[in-house]
C-alpha positions in Angstrom: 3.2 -1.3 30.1 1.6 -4.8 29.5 3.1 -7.3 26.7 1.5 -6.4 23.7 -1.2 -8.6 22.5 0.4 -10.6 19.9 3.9 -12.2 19.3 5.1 -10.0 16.1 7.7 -7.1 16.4 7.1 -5.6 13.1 3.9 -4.7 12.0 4.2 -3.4 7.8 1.4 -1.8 6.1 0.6 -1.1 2.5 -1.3 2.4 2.0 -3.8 3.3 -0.5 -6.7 0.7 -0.1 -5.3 -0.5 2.9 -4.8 2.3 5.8 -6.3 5.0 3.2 -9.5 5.2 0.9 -7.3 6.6 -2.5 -9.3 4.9 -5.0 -11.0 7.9 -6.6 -7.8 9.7 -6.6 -6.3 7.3 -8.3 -8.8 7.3 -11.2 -9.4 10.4 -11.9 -5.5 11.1 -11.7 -5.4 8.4 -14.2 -8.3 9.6 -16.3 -6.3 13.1 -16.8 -3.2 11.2 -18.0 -4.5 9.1 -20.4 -6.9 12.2 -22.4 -3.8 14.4 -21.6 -2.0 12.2 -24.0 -5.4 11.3 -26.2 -5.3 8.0 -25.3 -8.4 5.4 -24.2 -9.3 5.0 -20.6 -9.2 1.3 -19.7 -11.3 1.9 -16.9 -11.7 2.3 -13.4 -10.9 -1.7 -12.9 -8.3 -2.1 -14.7 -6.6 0.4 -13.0 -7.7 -0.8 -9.8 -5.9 -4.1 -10.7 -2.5 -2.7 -10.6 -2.9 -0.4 -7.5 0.4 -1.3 -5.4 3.0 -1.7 -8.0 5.2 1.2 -9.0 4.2 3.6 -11.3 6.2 2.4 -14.2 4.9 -1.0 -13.5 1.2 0.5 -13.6 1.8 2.3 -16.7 3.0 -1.1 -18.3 -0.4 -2.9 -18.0 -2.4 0.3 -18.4 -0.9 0.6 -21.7 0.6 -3.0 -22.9 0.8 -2.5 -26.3 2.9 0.5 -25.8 6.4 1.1 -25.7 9.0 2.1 -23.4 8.6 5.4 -24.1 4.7 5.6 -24.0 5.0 3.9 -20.4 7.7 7.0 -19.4 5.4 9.7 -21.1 1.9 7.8 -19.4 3.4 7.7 -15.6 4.7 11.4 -16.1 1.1 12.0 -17.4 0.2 10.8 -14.1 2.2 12.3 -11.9 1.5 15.8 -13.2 -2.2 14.9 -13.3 -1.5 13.9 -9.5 0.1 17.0 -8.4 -3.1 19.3 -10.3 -5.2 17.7 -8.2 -3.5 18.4 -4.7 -3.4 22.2 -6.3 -6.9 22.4 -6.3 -7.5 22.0 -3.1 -10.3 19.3 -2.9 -7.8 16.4 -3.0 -9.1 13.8 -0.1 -8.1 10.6 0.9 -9.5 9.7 4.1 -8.2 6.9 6.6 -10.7 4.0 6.3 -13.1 3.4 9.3 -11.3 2.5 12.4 -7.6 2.9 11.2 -6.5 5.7 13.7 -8.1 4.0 16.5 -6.5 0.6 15.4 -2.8 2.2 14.8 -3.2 3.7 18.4 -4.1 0.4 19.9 -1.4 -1.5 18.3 1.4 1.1 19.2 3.5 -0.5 22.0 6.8 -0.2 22.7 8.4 -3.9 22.0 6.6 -3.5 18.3 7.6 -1.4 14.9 5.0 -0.5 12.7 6.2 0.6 9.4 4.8 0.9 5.4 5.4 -0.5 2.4 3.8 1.2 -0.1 3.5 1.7 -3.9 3.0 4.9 -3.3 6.2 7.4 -3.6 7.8 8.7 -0.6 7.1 12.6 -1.1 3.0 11.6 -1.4 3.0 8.7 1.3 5.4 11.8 3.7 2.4 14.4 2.6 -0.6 11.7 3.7 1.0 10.9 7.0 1.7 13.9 7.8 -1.9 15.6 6.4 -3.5 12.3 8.7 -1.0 12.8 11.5 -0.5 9.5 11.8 3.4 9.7 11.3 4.4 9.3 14.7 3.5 5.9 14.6 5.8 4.5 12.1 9.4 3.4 12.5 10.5 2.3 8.8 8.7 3.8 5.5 9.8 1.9 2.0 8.9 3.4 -0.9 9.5 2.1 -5.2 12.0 5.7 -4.7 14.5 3.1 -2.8 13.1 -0.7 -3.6 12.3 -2.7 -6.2 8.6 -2.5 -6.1 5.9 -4.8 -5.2 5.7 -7.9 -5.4 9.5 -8.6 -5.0 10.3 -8.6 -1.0 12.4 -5.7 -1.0 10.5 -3.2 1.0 10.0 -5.6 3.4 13.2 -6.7 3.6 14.5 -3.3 3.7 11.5 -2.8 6.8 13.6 -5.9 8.9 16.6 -4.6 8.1 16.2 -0.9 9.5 14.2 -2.6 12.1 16.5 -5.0 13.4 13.3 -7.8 13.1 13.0 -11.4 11.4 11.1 -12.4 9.1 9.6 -14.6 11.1 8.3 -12.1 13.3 7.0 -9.7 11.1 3.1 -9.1 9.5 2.5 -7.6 6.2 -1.3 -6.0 6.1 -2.5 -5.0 2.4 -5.3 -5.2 0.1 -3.7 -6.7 -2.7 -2.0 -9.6 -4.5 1.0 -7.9 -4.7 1.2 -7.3 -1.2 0.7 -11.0 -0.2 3.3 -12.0 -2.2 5.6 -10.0 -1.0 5.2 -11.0 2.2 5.6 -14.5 1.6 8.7 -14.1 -0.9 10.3 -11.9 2.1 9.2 -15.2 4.7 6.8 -13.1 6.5 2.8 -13.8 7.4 0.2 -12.1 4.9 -3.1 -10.4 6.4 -5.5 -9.4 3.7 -7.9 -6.9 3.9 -10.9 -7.7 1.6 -12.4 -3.6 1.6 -9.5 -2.8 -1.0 -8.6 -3.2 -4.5 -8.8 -6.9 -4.9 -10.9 -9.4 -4.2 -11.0 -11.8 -1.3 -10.4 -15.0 -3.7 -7.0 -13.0 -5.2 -5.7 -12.5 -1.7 -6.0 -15.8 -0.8 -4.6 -17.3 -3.9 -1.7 -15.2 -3.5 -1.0 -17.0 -0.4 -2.9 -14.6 2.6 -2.6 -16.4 5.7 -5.6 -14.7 6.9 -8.2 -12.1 5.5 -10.3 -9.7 7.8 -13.0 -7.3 6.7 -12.6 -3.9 8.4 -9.2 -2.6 10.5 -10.3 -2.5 13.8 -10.5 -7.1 13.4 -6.8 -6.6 13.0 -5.9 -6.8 17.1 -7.4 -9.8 17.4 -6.8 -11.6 14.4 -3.2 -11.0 15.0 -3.7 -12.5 18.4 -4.8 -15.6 17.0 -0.7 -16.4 14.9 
């Protein structure tokens, strides 16, 4: 097998609005929480903003003047609203364009590829596995055992069942929250500017690098 075609060892991706198109699951899951409990949508990009954080952490700034207890009821809302939807049986989240092809490119032997994910690990095990896509990671963190985003455990927790540096890792995400956990846990930040925040956010966040569709993520790792 040749060398692979860039330097890094450990290759971490977020999920939902990164390797997956979740968006409208994640409204209309949060749409059914919020009129379950009779409260105002705040809208589709509000809750946008916070995609990547933990639950708990969404339900915080969906909701700010709201207690701890209307932040426990709200992500419980959620979940439930989640798991009607799978039940119906027209739940979709497709890969975006050129992510299976890109995955299978960059799998090579001398690199890990992992996730670190907002998303919990019982719906990021049912997406890999619905995708079949799981073969090609080698660490999953999840908020079930890290602090979530955008503190640098998950990818921390990626190096450490990895065996990797810092140094020689690469996180790939669509948000703010994944850039800075990147640079908090002393790895590069590649953005993604199809997902849930904007260019401008990435790079103030402290993105190293921002590319526009998966399959520019070969070379532009090429270029570190």
């Amino acid at each position: 097998m040749t060398d692979p075609v860039h330097r890094f060892r450990l290759l971490a991706f977020d999920f939902d609005g990164t390797l997956a198109d979740s968006s409208a699951n994640i409204y209309r899951a949060a749409r059914g929480a919020f009129a379950s409990l009779g409260l105002d949508y705040p809208g589709d990009a509000a809750v946008g903003a916070t995609v990547g954080l933990d639950l708990m952490g969404c339900a915080r700034l969906w909701l700010p003047e709201g207690e701890l207890g209307d932040h426990i009821a709200l992500a419980d809302a959620y979940k439930r609203s989640f798991v009607s939807m799978r039940q119906q049986g027209d739940f979709q989240e497709p890969l975006f364009d050129g992510v299976r092809e890109t995955l299978a490119e960059l799998s090579h032997d001398a690199v890990f590829m992992g996730i670190c994910t907002g998303k919990n690990r019982r719906g990021l095990d049912h997406m890999l596995a619905y995708h079949q896509i799981e073969h090609h990671f080698h660490t999953l963190q999840t908020p079930d055992t890290n602090a979530s985003k955008p503190a640098p455990d998950m990818v921390i927790s990626a190096l450490g069942e990895t065996g990797c540096e810092a140094r020689d890792c690469v996180v790939v995400g669509d948000t703010s929250f994944d850039m800075a956990m990147a640079k908090a846990a002393g790895a590069l930040a590649i953005g993604v500017s199809y997902g849930h925040h904007v260019e401008e956010r990435l790079l103030d966040a402290g993105a190293d690098l921002i590319i526009h569709a998966m399959v520019e993520l070969p070379a532009a790792l090429a270029r570190f």
